[in-house]
C-alpha positions as a Python dict, from the first residue, in 0.01 Angstrom:
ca = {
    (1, 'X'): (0, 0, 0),
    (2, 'X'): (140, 297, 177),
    (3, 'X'): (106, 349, 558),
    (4, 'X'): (-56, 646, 526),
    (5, 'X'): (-358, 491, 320),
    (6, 'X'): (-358, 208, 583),
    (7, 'X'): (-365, 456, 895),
    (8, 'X'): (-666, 672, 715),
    (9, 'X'): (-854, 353, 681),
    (10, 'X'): (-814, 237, 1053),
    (11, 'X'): (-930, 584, 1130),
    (12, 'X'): (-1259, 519, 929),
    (13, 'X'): (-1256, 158, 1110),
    (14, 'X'): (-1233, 320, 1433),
    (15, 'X'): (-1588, 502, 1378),
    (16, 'X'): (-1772, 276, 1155),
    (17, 'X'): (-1664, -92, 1300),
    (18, 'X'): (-1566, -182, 952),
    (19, 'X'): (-1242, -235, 790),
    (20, 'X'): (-1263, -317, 412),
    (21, 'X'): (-978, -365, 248),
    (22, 'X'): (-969, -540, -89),
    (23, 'X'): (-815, -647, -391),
    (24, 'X'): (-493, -476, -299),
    (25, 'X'): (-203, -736, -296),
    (26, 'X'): (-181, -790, 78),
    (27, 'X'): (9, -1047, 184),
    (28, 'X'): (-34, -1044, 536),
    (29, 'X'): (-317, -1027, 751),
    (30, 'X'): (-234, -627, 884),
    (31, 'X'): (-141, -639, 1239),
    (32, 'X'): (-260, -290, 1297),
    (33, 'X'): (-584, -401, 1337),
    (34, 'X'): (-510, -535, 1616),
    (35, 'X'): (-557, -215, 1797),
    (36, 'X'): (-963, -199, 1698),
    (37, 'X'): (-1035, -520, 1891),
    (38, 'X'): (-1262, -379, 2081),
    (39, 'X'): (-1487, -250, 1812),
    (40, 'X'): (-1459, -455, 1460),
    (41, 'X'): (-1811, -610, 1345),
    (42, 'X'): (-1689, -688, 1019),
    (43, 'X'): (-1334, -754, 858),
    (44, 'X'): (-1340, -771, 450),
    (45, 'X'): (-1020, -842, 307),
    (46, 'X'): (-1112, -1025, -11),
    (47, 'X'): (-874, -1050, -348),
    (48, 'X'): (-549, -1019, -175),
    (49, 'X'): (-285, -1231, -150),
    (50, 'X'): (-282, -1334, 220),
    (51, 'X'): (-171, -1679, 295),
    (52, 'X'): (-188, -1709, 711),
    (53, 'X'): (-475, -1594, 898),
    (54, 'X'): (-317, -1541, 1245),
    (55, 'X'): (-417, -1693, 1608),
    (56, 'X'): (-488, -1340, 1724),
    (57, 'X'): (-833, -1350, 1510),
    (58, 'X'): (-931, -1470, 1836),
    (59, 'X'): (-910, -1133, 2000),
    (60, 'X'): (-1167, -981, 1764),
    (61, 'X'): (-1473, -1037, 1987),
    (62, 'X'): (-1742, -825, 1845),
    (63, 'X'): (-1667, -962, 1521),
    (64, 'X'): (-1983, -1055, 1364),
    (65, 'X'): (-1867, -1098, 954),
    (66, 'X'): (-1548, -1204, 839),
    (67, 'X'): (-1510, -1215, 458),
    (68, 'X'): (-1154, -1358, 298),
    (69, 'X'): (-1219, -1475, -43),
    (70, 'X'): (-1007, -1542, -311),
    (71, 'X'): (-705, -1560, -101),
    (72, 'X'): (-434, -1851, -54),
    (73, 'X'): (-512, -1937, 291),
    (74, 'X'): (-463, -2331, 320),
    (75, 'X'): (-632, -2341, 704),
    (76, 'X'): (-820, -2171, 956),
    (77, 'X'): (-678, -2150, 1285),
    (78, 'X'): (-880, -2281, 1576),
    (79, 'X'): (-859, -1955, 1773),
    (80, 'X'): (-1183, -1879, 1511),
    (81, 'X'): (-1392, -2051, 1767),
    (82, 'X'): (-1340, -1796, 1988),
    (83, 'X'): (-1544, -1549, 1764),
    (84, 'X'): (-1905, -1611, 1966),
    (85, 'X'): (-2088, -1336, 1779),
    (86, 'X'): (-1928, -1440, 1452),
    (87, 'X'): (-2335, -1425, 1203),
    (88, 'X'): (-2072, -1462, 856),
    (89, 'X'): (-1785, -1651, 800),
    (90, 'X'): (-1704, -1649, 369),
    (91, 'X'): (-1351, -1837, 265),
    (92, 'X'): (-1479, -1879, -112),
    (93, 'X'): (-1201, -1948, -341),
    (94, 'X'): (-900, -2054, -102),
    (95, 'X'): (-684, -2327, -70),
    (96, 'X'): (-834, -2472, 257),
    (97, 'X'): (-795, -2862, 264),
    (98, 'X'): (-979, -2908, 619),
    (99, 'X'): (-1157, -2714, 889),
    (100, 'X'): (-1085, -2703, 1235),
    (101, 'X'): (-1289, -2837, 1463),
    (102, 'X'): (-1346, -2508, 1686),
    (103, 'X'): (-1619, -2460, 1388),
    (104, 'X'): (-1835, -2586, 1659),
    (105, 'X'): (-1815, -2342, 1889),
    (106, 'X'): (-1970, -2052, 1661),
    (107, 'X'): (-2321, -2110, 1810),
    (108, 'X'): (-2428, -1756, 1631),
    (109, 'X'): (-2290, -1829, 1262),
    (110, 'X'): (-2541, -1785, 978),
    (111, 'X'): (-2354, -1832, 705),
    (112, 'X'): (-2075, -2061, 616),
    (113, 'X'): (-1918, -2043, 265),
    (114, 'X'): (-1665, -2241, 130),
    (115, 'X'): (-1676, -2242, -184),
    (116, 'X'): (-1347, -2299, -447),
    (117, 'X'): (-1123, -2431, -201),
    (118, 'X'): (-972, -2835, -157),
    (119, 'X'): (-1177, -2983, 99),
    (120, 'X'): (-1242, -3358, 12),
    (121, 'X'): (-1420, -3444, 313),
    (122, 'X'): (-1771, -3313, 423),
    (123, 'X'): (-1764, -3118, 730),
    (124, 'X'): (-1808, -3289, 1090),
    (125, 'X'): (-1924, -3115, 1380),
    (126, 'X'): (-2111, -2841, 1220),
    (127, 'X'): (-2459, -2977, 1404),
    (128, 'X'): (-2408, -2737, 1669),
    (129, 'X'): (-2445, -2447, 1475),
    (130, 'X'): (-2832, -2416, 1568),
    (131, 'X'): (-2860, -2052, 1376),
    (132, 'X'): (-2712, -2180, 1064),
    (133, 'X'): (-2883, -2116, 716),
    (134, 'X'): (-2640, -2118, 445),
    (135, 'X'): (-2398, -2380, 399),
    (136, 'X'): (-2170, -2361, 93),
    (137, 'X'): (-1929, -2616, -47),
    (138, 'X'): (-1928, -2602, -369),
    (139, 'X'): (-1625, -2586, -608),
    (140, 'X'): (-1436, -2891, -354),
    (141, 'X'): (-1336, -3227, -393),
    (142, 'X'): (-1580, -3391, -172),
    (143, 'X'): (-1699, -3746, -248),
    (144, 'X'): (-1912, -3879, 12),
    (145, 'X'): (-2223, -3727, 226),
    (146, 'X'): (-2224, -3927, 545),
    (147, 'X'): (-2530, -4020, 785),
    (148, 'X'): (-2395, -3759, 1023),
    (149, 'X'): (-2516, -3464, 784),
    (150, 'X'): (-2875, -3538, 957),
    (151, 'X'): (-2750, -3305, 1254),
    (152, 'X'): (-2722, -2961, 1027),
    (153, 'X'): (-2989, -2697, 1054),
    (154, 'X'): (-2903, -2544, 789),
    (155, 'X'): (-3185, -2424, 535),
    (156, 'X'): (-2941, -2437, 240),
    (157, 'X'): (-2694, -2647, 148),
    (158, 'X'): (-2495, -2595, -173),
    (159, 'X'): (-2246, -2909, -290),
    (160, 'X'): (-2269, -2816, -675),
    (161, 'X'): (-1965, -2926, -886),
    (162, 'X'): (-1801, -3196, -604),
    (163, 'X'): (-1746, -3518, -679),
    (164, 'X'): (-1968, -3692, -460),
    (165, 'X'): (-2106, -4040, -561),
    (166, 'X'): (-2242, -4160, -219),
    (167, 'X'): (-2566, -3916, -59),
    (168, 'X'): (-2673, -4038, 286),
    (169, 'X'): (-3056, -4101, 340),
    (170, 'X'): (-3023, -3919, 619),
    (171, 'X'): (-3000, -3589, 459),
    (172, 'X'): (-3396, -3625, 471),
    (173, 'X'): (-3383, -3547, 833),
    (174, 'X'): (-3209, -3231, 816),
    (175, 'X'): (-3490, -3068, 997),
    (176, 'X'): (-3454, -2710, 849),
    (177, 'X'): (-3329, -2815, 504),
    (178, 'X'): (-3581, -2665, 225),
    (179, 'X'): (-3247, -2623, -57),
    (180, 'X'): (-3067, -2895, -176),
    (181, 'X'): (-2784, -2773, -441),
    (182, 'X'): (-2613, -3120, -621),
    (183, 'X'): (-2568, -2981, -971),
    (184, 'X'): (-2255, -3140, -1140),
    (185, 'X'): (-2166, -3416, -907),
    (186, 'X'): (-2139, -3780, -995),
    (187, 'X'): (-2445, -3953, -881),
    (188, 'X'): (-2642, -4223, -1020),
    (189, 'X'): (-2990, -4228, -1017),
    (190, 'X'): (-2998, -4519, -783),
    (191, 'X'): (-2765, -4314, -537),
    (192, 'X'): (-3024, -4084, -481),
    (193, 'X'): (-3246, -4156, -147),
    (194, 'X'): (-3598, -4174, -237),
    (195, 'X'): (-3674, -3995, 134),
    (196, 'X'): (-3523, -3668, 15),
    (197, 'X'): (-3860, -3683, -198),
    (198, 'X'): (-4121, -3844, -28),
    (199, 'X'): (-3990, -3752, 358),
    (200, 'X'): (-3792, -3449, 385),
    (201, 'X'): (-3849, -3058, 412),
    (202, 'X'): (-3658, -3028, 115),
    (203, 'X'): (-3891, -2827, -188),
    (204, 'X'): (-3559, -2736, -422),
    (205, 'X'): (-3327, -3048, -516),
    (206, 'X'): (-3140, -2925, -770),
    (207, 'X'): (-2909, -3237, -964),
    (208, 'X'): (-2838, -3169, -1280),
    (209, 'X'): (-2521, -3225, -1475),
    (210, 'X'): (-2530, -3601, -1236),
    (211, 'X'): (-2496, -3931, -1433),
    (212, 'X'): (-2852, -3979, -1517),
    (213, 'X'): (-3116, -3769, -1704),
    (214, 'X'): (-3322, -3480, -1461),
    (215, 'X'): (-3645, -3618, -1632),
    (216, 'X'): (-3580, -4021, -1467),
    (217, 'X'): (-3665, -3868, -1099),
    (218, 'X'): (-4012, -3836, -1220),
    (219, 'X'): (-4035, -4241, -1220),
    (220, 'X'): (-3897, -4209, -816),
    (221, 'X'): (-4139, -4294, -543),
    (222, 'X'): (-4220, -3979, -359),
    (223, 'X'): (-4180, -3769, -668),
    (224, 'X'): (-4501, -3598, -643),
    (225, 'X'): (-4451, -3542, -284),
    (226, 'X'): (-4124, -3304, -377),
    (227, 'X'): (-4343, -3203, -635),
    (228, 'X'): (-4615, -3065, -406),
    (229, 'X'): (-4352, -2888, -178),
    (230, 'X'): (-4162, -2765, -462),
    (231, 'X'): (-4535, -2575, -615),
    (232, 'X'): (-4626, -2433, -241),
    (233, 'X'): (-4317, -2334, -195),
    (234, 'X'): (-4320, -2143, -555),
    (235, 'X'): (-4666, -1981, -499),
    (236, 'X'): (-4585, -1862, -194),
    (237, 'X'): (-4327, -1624, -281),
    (238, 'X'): (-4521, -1575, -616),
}
């Protein structure tokens, strides 16, 4: 991409707050932004071909959206956490194997997405997100839910096509959680807790393409419990 095309788009940046630049063969995350600090909301720099994301995304303080899909990052630097305003952070179809643990600190973060990348283990540390709704991981490698999943706010969580096997009970005391995405996994029907129906906020749990037939949750106790959340939940937005 020519310097000239570059420059007219930081020129646009510099009035509008946003710099979109995608699907253009980047390869590095373009250091001329660093001189719009000061007044970036939101960075999209999706379908490139950008494989570091530097320490000095730290600097971009009125950042409130960062979108890098389908890129080859393989990490996140923990200079992220710096980002306190940061509402969207999207990292769909990477090469990210873990997360760093200055997740955390993004008290304002609405949206997490993580889809298509190599994480195999779920996520700790992400209970301090209070304002967090969407949390996406599908398209990983992760096997196991643990206990400590109880902590997440978040209204949505989406593990479809993972290879998970082992689903805490204590997903059912998510206190936000109303969606529940585990299509394509590799669950028995004895793996799933029977609280997630008869306890939980949960009124979509969505599992099929698992190792048992949709139809044998029916014979669960606290089937018709999900089943009364899942009808109000339906006629409301009716």
């Amino acid at each position: 991409m020519g310097n000239s095309a570059l420059k007219s788009h930081l020129e646009t940046s510099q009035k509008t707050g946003v710099f979109q630049l995608t699907g253009k063969g980047l390869q590095e995350f373009p250091e001329e932004l660093q001189r719009l600090t000061s007044n970036l909301r939101t960075v999209d720099l999706s379908s490139n071909k950008i494989e570091v994301l530097p320490a000095q995304i730290g600097n971009f303080l009125q950042l409130r959206s960062l979108v890098l899909n389908s890129n080859r990052f393989t990490n996140i630097p923990s200079e992220i956490g710096k980002l306190k305003k940061l509402e969207t952070l999207s990292l769909n179809g990477n090469r990210i194997l873990h997360l760093p643990p200055a997740l955390s600190q993004l008290k304002a973060l609405r949206t997490l997405s993580l889809a298509g990348n190599f994480i195999s283990e779920f996520p700790s540390g992400l209970g301090t997100l209070r304002q967090l709704d969407l949390l996406d991981l599908s398209h990983n490698k992760i096997q196991n839910v643990p206990a400590e999943v109880s902590e997440l706010q978040a209204i949505e969580i989406n593990l479809n096509q993972n290879q998970i096997s082992v689903l805490s009970a204590e997903i059912s005391l998510c206190p936000r959680l109303k969606v529940l995405r585990l299509e394509e996994n590799c669950l028995e029907l004895s793996s799933i807790p029977l609280s997630i129906l008869s306890d939980s906020q949960v009124s979509l749990f969505s599992v099929e393409g698992n190792l048992f037939e949709v139809k044998k949750l029916r014979d669960l106790n606290g089937y018709e419990k999900y089943m009364e959340r899942f009808t109000a939940t339906r006629k409301k937005f009716a």
